[in-house]
ZATORLUM-228137 format. One record per residue (C-alpha): residue number from 1; residue in one letter; y, z, x. Coordinates in nm, 3 decimals. Layout:
NUM,a,Y,Z,X $
...
END
This chain:
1,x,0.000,0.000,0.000 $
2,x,0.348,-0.131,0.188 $
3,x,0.656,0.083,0.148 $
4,x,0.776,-0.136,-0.143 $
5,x,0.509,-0.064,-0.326 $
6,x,0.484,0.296,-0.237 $
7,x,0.807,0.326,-0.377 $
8,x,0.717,0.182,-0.691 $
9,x,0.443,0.406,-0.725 $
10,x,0.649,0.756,-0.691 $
11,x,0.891,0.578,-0.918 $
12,x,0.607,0.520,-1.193 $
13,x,0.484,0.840,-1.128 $
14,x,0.837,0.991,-1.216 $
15,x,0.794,0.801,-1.511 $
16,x,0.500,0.840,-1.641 $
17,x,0.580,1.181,-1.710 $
18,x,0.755,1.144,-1.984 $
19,x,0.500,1.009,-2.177 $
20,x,0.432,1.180,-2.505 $
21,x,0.093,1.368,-2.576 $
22,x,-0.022,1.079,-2.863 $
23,x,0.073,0.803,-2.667 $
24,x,-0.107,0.940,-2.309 $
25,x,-0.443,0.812,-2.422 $
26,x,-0.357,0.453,-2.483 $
27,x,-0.128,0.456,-2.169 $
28,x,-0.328,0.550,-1.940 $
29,x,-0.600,0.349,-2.076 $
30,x,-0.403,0.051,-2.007 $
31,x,-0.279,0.149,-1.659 $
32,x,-0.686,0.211,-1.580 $
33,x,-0.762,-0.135,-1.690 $
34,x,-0.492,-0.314,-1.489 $
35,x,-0.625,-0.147,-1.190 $
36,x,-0.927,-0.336,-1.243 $
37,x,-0.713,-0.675,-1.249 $
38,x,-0.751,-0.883,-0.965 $
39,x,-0.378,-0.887,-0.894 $
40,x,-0.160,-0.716,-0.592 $
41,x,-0.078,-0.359,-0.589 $
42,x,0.263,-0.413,-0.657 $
43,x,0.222,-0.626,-0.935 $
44,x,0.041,-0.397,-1.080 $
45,x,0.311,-0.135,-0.999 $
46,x,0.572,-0.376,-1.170 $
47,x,0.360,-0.400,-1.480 $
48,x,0.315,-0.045,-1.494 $
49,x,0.716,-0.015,-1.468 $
50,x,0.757,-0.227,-1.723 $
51,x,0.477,-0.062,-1.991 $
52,x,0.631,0.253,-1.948 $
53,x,0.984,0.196,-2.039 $
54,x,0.841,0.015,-2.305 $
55,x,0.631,0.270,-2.451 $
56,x,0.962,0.551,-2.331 $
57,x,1.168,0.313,-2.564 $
58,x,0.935,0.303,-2.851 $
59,x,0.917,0.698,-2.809 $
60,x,1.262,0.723,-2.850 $
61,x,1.275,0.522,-3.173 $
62,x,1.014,0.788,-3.306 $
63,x,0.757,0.432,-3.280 $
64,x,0.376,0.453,-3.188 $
65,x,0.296,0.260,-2.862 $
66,x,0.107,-0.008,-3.096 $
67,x,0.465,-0.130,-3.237 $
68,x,0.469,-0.305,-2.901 $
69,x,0.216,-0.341,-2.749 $
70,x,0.008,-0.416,-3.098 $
71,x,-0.294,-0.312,-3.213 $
72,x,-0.541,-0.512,-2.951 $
73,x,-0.473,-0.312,-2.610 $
74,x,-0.700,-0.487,-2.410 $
75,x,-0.556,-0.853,-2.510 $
76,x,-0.209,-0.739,-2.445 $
77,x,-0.340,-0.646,-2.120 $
78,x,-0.492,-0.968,-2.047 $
79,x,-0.231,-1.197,-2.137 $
80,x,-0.042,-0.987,-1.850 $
81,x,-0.246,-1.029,-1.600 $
82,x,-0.309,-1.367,-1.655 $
83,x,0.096,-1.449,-1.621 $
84,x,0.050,-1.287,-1.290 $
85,x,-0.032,-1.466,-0.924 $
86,x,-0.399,-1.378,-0.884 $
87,x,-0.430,-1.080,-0.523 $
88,x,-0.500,-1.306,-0.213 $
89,x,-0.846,-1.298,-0.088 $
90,x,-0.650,-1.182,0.229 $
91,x,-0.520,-0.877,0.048 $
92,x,-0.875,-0.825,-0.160 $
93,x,-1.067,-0.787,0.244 $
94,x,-0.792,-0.571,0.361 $
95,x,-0.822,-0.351,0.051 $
96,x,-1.187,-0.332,0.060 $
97,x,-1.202,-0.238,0.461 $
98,x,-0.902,0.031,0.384 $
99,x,-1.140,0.164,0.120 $
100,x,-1.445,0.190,0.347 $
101,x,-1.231,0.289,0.596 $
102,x,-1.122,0.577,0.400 $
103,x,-1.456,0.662,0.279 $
104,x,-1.617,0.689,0.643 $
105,x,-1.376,0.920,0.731 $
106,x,-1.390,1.150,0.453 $
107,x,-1.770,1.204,0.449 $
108,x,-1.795,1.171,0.838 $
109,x,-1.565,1.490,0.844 $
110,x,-1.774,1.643,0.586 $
111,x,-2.087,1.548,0.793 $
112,x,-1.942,1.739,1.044 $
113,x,-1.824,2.037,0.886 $
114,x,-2.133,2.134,0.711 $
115,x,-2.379,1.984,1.015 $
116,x,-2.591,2.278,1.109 $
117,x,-2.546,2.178,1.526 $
118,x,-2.154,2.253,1.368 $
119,x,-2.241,2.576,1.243 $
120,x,-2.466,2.685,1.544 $
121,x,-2.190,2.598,1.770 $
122,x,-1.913,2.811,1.593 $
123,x,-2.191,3.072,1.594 $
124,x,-2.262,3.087,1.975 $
125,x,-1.927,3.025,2.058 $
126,x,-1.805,3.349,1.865 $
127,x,-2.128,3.541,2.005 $
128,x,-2.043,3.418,2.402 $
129,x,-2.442,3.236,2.385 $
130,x,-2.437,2.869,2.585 $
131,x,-2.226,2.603,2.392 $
132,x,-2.445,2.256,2.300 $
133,x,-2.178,1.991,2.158 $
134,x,-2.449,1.761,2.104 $
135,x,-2.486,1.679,1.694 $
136,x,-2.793,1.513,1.508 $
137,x,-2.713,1.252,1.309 $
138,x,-3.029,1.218,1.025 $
139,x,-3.196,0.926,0.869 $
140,x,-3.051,1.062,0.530 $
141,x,-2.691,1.106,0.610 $
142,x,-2.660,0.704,0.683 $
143,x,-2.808,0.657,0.390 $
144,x,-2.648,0.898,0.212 $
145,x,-2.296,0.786,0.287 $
146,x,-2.386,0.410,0.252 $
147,x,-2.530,0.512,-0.134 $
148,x,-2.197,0.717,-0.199 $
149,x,-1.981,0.398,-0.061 $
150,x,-2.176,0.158,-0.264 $
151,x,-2.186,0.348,-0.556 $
152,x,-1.797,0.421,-0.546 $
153,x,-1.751,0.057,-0.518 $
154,x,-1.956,0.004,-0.863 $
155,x,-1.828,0.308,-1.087 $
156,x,-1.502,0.232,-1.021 $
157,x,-1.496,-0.083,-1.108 $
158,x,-1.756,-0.021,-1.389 $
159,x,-1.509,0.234,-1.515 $
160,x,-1.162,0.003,-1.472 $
161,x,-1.289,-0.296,-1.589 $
162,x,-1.462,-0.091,-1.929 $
163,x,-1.156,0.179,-1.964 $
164,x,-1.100,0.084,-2.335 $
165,x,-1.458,0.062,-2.404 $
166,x,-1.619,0.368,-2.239 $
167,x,-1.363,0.655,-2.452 $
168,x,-1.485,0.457,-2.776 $
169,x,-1.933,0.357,-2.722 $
170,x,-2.134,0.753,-2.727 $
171,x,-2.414,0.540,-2.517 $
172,x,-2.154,0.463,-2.234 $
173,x,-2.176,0.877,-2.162 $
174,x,-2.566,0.857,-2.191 $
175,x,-2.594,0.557,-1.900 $
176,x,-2.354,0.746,-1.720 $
177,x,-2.532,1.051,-1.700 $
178,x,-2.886,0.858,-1.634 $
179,x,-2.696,0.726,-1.370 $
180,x,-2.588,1.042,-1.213 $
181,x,-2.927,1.198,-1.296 $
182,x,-3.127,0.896,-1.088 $
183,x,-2.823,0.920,-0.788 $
184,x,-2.876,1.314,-0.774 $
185,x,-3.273,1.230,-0.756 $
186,x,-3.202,0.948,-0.501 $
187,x,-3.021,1.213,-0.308 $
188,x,-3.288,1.469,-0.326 $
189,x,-3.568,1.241,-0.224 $
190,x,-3.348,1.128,0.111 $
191,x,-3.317,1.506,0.173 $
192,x,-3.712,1.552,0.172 $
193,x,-3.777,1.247,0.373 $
194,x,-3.467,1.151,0.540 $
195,x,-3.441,1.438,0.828 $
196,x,-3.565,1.200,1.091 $
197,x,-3.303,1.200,1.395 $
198,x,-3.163,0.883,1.414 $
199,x,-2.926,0.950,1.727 $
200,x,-2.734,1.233,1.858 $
201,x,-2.376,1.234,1.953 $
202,x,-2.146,1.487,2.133 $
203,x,-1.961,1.629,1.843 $
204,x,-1.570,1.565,2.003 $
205,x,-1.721,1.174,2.013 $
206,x,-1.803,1.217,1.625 $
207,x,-1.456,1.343,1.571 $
208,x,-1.268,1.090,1.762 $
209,x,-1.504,0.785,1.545 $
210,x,-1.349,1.025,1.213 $
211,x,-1.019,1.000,1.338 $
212,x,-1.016,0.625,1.417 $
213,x,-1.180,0.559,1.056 $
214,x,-0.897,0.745,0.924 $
215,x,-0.590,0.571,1.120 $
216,x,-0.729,0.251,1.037 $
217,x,-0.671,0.315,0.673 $
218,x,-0.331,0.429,0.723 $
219,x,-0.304,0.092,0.905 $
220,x,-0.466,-0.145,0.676 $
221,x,-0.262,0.048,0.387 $
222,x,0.014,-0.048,0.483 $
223,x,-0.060,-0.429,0.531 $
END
């Protein structure tokens, strides 16, 4: 996200406070599903600028948000994004590397906060025993973080893409609790069999991969 953009987005933010209790449902349903479009970040920023004085104006009448937007959310929604320059597939790799980027980092530091090598270090460091910085890195933590990457990727966009439908269809709650019920017994299953050491690495080099993860988001953010 560039600086313009950025901008936008506190400005929206700002905004979207205002919002009145009745009309927060609809709004935000729309703002969910244009996150889904395949357009820039700050076109959707512009059309989220635009929405929301429109629904602050219609509030101010004493109007419900369908008076202008009308009764079909989802339609209104599309002919928007389809007056709108489609996102570059330039922009779309850079978004999806800043994303993984982001990810990597995140669980890599969590790998290494709750690694048991972490925990046995802080231990004989605070009892004066022999430091090892060496760290395990399992079978089931790279396949544990590629899972939670992949499926981040797909229930977001599952969830953008369906924002109108999913508050509306019961069964959309059911799937997405199978779904979560078959990850959690994917996860358990990598647990049991997944301890095999892959590699181990000294745990300042771990850090110092975390770190780089993490800067190249703020880079790619940017672009």
């Amino acid at each position: 996200m560039n600086q313009k953009t950025r901008e936008l987005n506190r400005s929206n933010n700002a905004l979207d406070e205002q919002i009145s209790a009745e009309n927060h449902e609809a709004f935000t349903d729309m703002i969910c599903y244009l996150r889904g479009a395949k357009i820039s970040a700050y076109h959707q920023e512009l059309v989220r600028q635009d929405l929301t004085e429109m629904v602050l104006s219609a509030q101010q009448r004493g109007e419900p948000i369908h008076s202008v937007i009308g009764e079909d959310y989802q339609a209104f929604c599309d002919n928007v994004i389809a007056s709108l320059p489609p996102e570059t597939p330039r922009q779309r790799t850079i978004d999806f590397f800043d994303t993984v980027c982001w990810c990597l980092s995140i669980l890599g530091l969590i790998n290494i906060v709750i690694s048991s090598d972490t925990i046995l270090l802080i231990r004989n460091a605070v009892t004066g025993k022999p430091l090892d910085f060496s760290m395990a890195v399992s079978l089931g933590s790279v396949i544990s973080i590629g899972i939670i990457i992949s499926a981040a990727f797909i229930i977001t966009s599952a969830i953008l893409k369906n924002s109108f439908q999913i508050s509306q269809v019961h069964g959309k709650r059911i799937k997405i609790f199978l779904i979560g019920a078959g990850q959690m017994l994917l996860f358990l299953l990598i647990a049991w069999f997944g301890q095999r050491t892959l590699f181990t690495v000294n745990i300042f080099i771990a850090c110092a991969f975390v770190l780089a993860f993490y800067a190249a988001h703020k880079i790619l953010e940017r672009l």
